[in-house]
N, C-alpha and C positions, 0 to 999 in steps of 0.2 A: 851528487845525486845517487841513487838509488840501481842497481846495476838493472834494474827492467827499463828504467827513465834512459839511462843510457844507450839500450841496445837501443832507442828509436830519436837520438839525437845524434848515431852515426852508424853510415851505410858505407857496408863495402862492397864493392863492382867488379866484378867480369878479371876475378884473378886467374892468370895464364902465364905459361912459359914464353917467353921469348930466347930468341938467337939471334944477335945482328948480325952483319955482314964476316966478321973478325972472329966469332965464334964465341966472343961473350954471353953466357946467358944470363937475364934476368928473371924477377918474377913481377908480374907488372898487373895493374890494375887501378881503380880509383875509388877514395873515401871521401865521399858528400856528409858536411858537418850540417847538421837539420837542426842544430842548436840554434836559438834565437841569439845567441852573444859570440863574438869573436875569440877563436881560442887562443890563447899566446905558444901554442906548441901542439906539435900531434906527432908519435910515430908509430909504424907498424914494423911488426918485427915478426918472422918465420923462426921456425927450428928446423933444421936441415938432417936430412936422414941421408946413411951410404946404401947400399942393396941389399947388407945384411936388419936395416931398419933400426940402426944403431941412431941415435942424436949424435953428430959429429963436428957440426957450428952452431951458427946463429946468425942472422945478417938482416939489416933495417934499411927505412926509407926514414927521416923526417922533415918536416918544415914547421917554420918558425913565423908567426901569425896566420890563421886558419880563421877567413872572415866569416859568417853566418850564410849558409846558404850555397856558401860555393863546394866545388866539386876540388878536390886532387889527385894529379895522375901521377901517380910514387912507380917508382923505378929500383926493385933492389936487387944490387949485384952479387951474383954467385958466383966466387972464384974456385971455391974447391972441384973438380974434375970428378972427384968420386961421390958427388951427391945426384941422386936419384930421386928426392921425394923433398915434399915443405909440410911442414904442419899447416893448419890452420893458424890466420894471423892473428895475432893478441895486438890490439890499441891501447895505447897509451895516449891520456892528452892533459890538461888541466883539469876536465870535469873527471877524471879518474882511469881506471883500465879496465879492458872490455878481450873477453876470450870469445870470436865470433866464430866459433867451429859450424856453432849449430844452423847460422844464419845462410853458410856459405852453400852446402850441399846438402841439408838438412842431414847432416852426421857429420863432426868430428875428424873425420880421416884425415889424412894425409892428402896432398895435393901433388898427383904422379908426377916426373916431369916426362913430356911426351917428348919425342922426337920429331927435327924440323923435317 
């Protein structure tokens, strides 16, 4: 499909920092597939910035059958100690790849990481 068909056959939700208990953090959130057809794959992936606003990883959530309609709550692990920021997430699935910068905070930026 067409990358406007796409922005409105997936929704991404309420991305935020987490810290569990151990002090691992993630970036966590959920993508509602509003497609009429079951995807065989979906991932979301960040770009990882340090404080000087350097790209310095990358790190994903995926899952494997994504049925029509339902919601998924992705969980992606940040190990490196020196990042402070995520891009905006880029989907990837069957029906193609989606840069949802614009979707998330209406601009493109970075998504800080706060402190707990």
């Amino acid at each position: 499909p067409a990358r406007e068909n796409l922005q409105s056959l997936i929704e991404v939700r309420g991305i935020a920092w987490r810290t569990n208990g151990s002090g691992a953090r993630q970036l966590i959130g959920s993508v509602v597939n509003r497609s009429e057809r079951c995807l065989q794959w979906a991932r979301i992936e960040f770009l990882l910035y340090d404080v000087a606003g350097f790209p310095i990883a990358a790190a994903s959530d995926s899952l494997i059958y994504f049925p029509a309609g339902q919601e998924w709550q992705f969980g992606v692990a940040v190990f490196q100690r020196n990042v402070v920021s995520a891009s905006a997430p880029v989907i990837a699935c069957d029906l193609g790849r989606l840069e949802v910068g614009a979707e998330l905070n209406s601009s493109p930026e970075a998504i800080p990481l706060v402190a707990p």
